[in-house]
C-alpha positions as CSV (number, residue, x, y, z in Angstrom):
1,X,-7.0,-35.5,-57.6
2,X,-8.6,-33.4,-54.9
3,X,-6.9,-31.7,-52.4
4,X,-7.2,-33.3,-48.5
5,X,-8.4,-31.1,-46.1
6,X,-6.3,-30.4,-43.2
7,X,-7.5,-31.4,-40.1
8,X,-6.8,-28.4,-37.3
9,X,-4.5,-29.6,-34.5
10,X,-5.7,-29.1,-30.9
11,X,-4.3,-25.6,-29.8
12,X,-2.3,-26.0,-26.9
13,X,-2.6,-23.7,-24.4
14,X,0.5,-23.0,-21.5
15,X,-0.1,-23.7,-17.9
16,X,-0.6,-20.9,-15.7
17,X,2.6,-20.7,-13.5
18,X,1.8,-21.2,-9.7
19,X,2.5,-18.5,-7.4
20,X,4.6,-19.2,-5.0
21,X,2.6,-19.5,-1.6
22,X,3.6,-18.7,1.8
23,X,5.0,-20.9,4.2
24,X,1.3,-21.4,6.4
25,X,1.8,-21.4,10.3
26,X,1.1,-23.9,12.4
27,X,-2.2,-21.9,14.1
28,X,-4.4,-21.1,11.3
29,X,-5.1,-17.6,13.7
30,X,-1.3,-16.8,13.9
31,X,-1.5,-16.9,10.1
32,X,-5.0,-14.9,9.6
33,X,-3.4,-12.2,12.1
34,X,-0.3,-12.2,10.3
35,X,-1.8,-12.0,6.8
36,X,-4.2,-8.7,8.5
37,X,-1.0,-7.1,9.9
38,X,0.4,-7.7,6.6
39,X,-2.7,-5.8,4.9
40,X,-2.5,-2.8,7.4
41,X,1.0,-2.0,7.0
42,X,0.3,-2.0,3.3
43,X,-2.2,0.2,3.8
44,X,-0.1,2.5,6.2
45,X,2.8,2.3,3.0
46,X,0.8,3.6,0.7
47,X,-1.4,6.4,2.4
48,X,1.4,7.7,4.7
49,X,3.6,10.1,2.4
50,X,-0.2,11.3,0.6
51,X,-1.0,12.4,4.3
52,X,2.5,14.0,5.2
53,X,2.3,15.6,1.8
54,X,-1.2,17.5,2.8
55,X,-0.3,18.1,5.7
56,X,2.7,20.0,4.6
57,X,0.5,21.7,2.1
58,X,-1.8,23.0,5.3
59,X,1.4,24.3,6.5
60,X,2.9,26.1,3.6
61,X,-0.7,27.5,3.3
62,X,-0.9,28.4,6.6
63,X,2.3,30.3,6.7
64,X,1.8,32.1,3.4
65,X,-1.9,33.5,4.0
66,X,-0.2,34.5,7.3
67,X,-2.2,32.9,9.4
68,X,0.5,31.4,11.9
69,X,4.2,31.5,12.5
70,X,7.0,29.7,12.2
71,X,7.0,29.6,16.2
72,X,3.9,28.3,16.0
73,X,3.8,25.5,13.9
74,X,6.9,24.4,15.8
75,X,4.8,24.7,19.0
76,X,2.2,22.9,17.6
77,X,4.9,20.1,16.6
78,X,6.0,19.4,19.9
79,X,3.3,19.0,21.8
80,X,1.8,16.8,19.6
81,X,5.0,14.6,20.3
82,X,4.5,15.0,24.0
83,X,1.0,14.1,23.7
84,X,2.3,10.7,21.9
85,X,5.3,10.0,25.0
C-alpha cells in the first residue's frame, strides 16, 4: 500500500497591526502645519544637546589654550542674552 502524499496547507500569515493614527483636524492646513511643527521640534530635540555639547567643548578649549577668561566667556554670555530680549 503506498503512502499518500501530504498536501501542504496554505501558510497563514498574521495581519499587520494598524498604527494608531491621529485624530485629523478639521482644516487639512491646521493639520499639515501641525504635523511640520511637529517635525521641527523633533528636529530641535535631537540636535540641541549635540550643539550645547560643542559649544561647551569650544569653551573648555578656549579656556585651557588660554585664549579667554572666565570674565570673558561670561561677558560673551550676557550679551548674547540681551541681544535675544
Amino acid at each position: 500500500m503506498p503512502f499518500k502524499k501530504k498536501t501542504p496547507s496554505p501558510t497563514r500569515r498574521r495581519q499587520p497591526r494598524s498604527r494608531a493614527t491621529k485624530a485629523v483636524a478639521k482644516n487639512t492646513t491646521e493639520s499639515g502645519l501641525s504635523l511640520r511643527l511637529d517635525e521641527m521640534m523633533e528636529r530641535v530635540d535631537i540636535v540641541l544637546p549635540e550643539v550645547t555639547a560643542r559649544v561647551a567643548a569650544l569653551e573648555h578649549l578656549l579656556l585651557e589654550l588660554k585664549l579667554c577668561t572666565h570674565d570673558d566667556l561670561r561677558r560673551a554670555r550676557q550679551f548674547v542674552r540681551e541681544q535675544e530680549a
